[in-house]
N, CA, C and O atoms as a GROMACS GRO file, in nm:
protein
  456
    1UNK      N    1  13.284   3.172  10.230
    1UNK     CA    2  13.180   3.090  10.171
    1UNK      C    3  13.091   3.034  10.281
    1UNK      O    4  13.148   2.960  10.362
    2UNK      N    5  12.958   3.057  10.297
    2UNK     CA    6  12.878   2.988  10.350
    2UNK      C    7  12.768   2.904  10.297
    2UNK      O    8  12.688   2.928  10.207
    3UNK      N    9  12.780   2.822  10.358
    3UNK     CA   10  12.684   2.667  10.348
    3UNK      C   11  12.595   2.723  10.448
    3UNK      O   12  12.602   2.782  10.557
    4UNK      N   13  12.434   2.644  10.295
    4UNK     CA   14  12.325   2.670  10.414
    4UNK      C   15  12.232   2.498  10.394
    4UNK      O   16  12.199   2.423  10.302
    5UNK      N   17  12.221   2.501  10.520
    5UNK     CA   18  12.155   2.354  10.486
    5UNK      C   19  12.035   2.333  10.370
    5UNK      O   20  11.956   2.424  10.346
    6UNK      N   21  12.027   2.199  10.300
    6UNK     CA   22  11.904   2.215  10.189
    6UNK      C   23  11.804   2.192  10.279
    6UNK      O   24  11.826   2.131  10.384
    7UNK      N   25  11.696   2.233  10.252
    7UNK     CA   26  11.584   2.171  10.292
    7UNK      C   27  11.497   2.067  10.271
    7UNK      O   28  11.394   2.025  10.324
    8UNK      N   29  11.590   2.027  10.149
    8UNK     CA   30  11.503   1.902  10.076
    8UNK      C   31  11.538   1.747  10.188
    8UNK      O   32  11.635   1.739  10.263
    9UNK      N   33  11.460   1.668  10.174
    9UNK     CA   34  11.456   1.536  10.282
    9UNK      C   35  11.627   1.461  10.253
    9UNK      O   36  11.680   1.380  10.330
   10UNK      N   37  11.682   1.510  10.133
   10UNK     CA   38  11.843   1.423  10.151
   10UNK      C   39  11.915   1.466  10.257
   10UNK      O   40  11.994   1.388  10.312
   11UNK      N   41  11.899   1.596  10.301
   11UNK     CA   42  11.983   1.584  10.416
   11UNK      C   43  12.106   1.640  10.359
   11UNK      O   44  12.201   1.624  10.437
   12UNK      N   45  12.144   1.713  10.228
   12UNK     CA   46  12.273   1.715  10.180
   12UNK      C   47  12.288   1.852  10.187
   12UNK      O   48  12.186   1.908  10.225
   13UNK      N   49  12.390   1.931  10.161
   13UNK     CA   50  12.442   2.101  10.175
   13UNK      C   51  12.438   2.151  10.033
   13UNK      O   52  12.480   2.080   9.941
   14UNK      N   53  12.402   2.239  10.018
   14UNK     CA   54  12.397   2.340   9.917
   14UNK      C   55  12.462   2.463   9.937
   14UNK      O   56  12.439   2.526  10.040
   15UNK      N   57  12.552   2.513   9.839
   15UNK     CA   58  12.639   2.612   9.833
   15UNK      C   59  12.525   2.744   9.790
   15UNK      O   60  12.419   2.704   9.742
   16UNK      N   61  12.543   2.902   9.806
   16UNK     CA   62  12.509   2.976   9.768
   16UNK      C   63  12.337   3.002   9.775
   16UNK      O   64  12.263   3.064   9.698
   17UNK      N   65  12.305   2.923   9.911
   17UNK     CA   66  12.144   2.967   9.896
   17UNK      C   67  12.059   2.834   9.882
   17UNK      O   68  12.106   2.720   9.889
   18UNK      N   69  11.923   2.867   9.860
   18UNK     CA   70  11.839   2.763   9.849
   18UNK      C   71  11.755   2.805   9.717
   18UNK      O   72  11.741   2.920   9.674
   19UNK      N   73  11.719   2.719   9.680
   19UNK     CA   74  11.649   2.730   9.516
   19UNK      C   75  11.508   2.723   9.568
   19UNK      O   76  11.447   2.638   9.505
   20UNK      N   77  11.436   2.781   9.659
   20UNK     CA   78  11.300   2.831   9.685
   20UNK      C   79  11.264   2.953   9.570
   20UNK      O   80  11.148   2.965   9.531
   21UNK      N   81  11.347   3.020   9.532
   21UNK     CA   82  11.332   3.177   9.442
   21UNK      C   83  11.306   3.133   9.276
   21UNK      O   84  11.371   3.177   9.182
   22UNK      N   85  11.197   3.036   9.268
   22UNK     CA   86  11.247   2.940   9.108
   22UNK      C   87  11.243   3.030   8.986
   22UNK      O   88  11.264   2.998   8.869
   23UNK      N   89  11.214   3.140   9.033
   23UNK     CA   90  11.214   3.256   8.917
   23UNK      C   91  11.310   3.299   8.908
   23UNK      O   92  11.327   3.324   8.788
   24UNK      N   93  11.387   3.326   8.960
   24UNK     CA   94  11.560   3.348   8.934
   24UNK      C   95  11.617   3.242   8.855
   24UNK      O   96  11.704   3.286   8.779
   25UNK      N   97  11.597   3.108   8.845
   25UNK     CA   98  11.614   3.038   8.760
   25UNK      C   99  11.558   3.019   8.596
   25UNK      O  100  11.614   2.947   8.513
   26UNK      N  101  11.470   3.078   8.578
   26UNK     CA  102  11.425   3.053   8.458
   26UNK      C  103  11.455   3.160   8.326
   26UNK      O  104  11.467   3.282   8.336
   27UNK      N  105  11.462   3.098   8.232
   27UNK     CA  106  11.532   3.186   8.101
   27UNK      C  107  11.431   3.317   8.101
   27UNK      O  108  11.308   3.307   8.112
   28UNK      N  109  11.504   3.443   8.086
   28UNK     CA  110  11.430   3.561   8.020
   28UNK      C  111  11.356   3.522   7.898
   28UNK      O  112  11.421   3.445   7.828
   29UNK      N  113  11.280   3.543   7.868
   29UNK     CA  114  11.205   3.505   7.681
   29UNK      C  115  11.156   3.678   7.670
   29UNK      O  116  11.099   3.760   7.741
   30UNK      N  117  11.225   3.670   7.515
   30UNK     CA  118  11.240   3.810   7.509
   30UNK      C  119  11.083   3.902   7.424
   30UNK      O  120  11.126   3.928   7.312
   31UNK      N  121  11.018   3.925   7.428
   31UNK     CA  122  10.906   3.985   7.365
   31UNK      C  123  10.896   4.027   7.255
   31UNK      O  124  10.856   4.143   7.257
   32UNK      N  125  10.917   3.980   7.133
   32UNK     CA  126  10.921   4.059   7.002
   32UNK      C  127  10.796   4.111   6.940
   32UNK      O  128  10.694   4.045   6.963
   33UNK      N  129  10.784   4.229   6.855
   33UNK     CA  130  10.640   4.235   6.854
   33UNK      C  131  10.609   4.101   6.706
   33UNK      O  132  10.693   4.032   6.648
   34UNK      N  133  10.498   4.106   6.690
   34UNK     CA  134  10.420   4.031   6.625
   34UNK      C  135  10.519   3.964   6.440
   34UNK      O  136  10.549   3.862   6.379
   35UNK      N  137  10.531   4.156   6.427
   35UNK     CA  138  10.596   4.137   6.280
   35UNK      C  139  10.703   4.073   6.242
   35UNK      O  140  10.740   4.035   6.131
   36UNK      N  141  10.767   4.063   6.393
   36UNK     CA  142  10.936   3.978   6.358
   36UNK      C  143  10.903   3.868   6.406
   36UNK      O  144  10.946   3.875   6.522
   37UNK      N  145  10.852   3.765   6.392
   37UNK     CA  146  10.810   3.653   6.461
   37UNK      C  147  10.782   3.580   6.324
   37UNK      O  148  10.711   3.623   6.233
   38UNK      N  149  10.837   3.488   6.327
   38UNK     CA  150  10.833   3.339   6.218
   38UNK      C  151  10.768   3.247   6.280
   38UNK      O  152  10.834   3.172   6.351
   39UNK      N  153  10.640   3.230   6.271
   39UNK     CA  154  10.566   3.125   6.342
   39UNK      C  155  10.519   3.039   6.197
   39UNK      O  156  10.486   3.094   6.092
   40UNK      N  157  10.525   2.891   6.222
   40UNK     CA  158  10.529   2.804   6.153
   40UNK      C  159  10.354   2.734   6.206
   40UNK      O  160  10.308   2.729   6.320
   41UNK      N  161  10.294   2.692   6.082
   41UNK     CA  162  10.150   2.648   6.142
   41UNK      C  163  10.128   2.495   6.119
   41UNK      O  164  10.118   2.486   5.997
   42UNK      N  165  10.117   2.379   6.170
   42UNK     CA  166  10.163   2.254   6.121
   42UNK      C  167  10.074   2.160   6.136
   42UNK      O  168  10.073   2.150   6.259
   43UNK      N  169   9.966   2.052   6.082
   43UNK     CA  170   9.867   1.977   6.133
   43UNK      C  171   9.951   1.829   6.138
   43UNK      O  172  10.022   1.775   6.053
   44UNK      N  173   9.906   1.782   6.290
   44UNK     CA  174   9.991   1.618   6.319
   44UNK      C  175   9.892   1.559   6.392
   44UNK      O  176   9.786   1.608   6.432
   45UNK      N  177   9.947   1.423   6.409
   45UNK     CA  178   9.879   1.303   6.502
   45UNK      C  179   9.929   1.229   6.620
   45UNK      O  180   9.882   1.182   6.723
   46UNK      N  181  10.078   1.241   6.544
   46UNK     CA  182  10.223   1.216   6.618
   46UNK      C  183  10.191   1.198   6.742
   46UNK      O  184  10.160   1.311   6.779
   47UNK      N  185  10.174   1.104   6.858
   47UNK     CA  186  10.158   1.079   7.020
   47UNK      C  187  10.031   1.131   7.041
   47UNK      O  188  10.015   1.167   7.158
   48UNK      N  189   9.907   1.153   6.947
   48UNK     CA  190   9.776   1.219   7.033
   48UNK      C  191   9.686   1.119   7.001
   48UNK      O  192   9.579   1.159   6.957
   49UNK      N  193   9.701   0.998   7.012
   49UNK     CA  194   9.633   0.837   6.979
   49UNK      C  195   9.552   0.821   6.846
   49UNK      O  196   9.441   0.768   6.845
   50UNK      N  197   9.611   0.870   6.739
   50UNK     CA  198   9.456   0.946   6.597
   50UNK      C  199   9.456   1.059   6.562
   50UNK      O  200   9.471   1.110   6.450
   51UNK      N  201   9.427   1.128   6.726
   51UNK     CA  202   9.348   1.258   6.685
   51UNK      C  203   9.435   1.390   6.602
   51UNK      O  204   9.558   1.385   6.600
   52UNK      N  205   9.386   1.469   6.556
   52UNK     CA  206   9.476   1.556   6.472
   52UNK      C  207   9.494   1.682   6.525
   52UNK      O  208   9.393   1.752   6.514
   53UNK      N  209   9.589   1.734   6.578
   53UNK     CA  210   9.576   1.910   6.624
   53UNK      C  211   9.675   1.954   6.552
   53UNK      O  212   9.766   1.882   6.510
   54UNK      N  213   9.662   2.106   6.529
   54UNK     CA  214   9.719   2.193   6.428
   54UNK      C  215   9.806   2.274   6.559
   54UNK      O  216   9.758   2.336   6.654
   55UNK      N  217   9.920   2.252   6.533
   55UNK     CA  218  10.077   2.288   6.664
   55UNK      C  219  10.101   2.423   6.575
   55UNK      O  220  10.102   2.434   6.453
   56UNK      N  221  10.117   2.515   6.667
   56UNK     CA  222  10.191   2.641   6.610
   56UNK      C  223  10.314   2.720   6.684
   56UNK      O  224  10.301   2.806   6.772
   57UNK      N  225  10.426   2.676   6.635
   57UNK     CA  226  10.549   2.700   6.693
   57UNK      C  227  10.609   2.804   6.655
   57UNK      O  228  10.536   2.871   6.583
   58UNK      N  229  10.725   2.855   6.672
   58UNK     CA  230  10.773   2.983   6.700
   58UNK      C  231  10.768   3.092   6.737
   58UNK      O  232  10.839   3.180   6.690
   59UNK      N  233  10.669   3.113   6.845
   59UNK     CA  234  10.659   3.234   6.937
   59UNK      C  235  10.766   3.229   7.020
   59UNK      O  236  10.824   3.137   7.077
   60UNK      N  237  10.784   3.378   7.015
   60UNK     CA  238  10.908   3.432   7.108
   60UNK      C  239  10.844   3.583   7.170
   60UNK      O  240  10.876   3.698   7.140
   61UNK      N  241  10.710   3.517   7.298
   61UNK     CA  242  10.683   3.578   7.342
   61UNK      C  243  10.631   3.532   7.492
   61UNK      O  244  10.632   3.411   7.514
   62UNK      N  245  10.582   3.626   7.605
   62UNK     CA  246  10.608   3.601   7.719
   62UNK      C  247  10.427   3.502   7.716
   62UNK      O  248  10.332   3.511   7.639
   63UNK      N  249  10.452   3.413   7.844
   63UNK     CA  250  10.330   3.320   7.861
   63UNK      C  251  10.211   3.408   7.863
   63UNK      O  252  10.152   3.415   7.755
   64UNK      N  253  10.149   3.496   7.986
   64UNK     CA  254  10.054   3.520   7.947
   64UNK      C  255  10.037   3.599   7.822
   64UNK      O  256   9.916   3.608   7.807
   65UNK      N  257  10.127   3.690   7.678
   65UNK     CA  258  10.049   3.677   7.545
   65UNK      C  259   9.992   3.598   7.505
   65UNK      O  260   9.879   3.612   7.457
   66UNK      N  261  10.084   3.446   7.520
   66UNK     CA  262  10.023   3.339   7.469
   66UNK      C  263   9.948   3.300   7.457
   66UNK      O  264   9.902   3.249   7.355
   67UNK      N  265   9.874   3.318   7.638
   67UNK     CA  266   9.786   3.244   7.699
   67UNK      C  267   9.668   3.348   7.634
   67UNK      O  268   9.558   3.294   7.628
   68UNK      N  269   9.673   3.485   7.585
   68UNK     CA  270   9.564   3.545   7.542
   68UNK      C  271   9.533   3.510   7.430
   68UNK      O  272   9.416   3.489   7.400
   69UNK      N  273   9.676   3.489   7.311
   69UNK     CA  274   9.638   3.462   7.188
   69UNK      C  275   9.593   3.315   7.165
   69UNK      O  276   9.551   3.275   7.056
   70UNK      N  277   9.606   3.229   7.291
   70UNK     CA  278   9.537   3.123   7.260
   70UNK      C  279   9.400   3.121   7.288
   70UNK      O  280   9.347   3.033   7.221
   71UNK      N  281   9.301   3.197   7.375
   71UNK     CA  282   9.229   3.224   7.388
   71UNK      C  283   9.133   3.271   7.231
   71UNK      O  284   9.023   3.266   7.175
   72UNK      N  285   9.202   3.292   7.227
   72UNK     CA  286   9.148   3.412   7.062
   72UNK      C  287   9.159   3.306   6.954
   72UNK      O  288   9.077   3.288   6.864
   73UNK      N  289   9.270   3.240   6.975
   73UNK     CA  290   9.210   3.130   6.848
   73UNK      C  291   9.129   3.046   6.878
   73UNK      O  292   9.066   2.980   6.796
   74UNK      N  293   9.118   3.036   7.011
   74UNK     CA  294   8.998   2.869   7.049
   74UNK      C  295   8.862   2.954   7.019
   74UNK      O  296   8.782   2.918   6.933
   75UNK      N  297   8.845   3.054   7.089
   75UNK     CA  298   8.723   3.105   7.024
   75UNK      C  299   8.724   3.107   6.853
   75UNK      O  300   8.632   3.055   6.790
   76UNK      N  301   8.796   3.149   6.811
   76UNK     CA  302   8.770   3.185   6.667
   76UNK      C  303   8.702   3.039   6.606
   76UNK      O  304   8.592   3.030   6.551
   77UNK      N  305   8.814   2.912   6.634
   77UNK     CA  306   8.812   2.798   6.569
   77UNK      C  307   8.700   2.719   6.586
   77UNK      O  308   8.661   2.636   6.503
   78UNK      N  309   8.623   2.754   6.741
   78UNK     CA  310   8.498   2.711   6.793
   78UNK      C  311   8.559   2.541   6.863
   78UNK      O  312   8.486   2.443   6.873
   79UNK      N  313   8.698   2.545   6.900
   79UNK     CA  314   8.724   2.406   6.966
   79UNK      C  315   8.854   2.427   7.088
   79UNK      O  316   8.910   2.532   7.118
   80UNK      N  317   8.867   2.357   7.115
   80UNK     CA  318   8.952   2.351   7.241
   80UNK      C  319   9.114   2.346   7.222
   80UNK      O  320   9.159   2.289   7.123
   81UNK      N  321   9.185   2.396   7.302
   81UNK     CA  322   9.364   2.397   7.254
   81UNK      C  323   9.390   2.413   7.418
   81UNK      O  324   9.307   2.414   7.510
   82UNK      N  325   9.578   2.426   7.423
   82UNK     CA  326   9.648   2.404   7.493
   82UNK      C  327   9.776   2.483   7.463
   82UNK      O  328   9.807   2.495   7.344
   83UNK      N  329   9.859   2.541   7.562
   83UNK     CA  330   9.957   2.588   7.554
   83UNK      C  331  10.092   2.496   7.596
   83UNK      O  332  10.110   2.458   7.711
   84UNK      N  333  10.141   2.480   7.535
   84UNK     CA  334  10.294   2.322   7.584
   84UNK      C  335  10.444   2.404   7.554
   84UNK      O  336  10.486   2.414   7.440
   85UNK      N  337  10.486   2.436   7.623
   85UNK     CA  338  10.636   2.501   7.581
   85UNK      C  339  10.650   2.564   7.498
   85UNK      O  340  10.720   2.530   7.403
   86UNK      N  341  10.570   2.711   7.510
   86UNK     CA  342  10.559   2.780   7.378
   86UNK      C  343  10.522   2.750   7.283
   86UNK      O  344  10.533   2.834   7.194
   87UNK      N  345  10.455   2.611   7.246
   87UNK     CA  346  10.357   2.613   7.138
   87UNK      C  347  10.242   2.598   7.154
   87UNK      O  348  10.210   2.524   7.246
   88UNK      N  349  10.129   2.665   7.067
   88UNK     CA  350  10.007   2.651   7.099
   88UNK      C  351   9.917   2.517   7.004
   88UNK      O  352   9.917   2.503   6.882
   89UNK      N  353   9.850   2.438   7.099
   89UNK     CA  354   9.802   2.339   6.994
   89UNK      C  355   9.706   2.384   7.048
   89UNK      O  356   9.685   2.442   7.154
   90UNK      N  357   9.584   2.316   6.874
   90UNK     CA  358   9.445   2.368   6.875
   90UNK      C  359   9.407   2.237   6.808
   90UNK      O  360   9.456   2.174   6.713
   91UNK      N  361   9.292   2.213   6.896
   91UNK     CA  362   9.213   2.041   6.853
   91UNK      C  363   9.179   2.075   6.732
   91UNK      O  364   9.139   2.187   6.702
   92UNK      N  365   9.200   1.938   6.621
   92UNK     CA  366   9.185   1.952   6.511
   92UNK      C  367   9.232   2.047   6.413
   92UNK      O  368   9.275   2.160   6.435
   93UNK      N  369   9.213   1.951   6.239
   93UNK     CA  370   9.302   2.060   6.125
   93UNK      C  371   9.223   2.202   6.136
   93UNK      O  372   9.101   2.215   6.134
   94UNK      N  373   9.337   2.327   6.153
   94UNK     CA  374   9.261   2.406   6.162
   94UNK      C  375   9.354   2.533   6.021
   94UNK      O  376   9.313   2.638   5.971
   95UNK      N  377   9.460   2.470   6.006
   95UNK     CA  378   9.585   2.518   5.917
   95UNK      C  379   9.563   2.656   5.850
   95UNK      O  380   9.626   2.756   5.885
   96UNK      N  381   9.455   2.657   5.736
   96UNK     CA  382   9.409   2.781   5.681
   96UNK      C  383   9.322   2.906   5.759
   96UNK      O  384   9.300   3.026   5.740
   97UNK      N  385   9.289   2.810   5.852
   97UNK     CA  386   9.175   2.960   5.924
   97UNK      C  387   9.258   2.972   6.030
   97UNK      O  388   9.202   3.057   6.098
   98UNK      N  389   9.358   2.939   6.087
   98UNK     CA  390   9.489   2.980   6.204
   98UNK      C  391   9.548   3.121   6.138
   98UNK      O  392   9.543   3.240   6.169
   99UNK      N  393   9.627   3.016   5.993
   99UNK     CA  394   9.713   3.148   5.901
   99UNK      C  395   9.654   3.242   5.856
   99UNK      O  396   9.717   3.329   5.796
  100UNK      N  397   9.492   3.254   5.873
  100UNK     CA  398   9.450   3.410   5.826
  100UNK      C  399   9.426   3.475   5.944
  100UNK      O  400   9.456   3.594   5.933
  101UNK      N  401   9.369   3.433   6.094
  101UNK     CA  402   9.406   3.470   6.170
  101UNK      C  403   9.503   3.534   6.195
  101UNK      O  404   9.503   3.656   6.211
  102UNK      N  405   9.618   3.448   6.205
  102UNK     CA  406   9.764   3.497   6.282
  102UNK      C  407   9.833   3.617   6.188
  102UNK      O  408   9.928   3.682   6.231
  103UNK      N  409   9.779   3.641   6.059
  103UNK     CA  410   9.812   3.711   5.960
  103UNK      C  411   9.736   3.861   5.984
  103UNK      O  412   9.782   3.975   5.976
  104UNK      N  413   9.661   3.833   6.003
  104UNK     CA  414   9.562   3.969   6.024
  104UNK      C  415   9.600   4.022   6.164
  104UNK      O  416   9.589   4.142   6.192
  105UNK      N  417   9.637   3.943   6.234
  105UNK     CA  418   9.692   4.034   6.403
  105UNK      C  419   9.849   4.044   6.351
  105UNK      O  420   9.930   4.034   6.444
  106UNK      N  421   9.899   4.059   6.239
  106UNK     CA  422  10.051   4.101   6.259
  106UNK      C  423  10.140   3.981   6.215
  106UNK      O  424  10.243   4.013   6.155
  107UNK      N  425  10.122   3.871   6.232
  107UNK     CA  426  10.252   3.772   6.230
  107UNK      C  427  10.275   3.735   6.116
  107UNK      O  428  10.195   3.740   6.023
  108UNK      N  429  10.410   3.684   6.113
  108UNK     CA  430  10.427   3.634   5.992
  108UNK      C  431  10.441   3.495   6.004
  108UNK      O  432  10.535   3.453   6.073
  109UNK      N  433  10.356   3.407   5.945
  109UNK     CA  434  10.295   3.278   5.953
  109UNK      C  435  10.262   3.173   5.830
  109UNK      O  436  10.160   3.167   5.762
  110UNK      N  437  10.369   3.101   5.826
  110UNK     CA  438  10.360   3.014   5.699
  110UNK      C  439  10.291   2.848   5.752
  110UNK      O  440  10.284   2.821   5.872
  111UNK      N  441  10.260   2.784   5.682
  111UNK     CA  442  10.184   2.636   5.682
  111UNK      C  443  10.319   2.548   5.667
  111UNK      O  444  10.389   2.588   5.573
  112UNK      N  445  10.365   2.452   5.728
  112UNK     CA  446  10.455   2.361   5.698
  112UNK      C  447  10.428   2.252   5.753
  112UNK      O  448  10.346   2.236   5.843
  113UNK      N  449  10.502   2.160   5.698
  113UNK     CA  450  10.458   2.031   5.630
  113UNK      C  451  10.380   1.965   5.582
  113UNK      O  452  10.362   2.049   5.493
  114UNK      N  453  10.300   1.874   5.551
  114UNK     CA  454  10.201   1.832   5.514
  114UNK      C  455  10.101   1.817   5.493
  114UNK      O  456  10.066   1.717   5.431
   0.00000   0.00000   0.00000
């Protein structure tokens, strides 16, 4: 067994290497295509001080798809969004014109809650 010093400012030992490689650490996310995908479409306010964005959760696909298919809805919707841990939020209710979207590229995409 060899110890290699950390490099971090504690000064302490780390077994098996140094965690510089942070991609070796992170979960595989597996790529499904479009049709097996249960994405849920949801409008909230919940922590955004008022304002209302329409969150769309359950993708189980790799970041940059995401980052394309979020692209494609901000254009479509004509407003601004964000990608947060695999979900994509899009400023303001956008609920019905998301689900015909996300419907017409393949997914299967229901409206939930309120």
């Amino acid at each position: 067994m060899t110890k290699k010093a950390n490099p971090s400012s504690t000064g302490g030992w780390r077994e098996f290497g140094d965690d510089t490689n942070a991609a070796a650490f992170e979960r595989a996310v597996e790529e499904l295509p479009p049709n097996q995908q249960n994405i849920r479409i949801q409008a909230t306010r919940a922590g955004r001080k008022g304002k209302t964005v329409t969150v769309i959760t359950g993708f189980q696909a790799k970041p940059e798809t995401l980052e394309k298919l979020l692209k494609q809805l901000k254009t479509q919707c004509g407003t601004g969004g964000t990608l947060k841990d695999r979900e994509i939020e899009i400023q303001g209710e956008h609920k019905q014109k998301l689900l015909e979207i996300l419907v017409k590229l393949g997914y299967k995409a229901k409206i939930s809650g309120g």
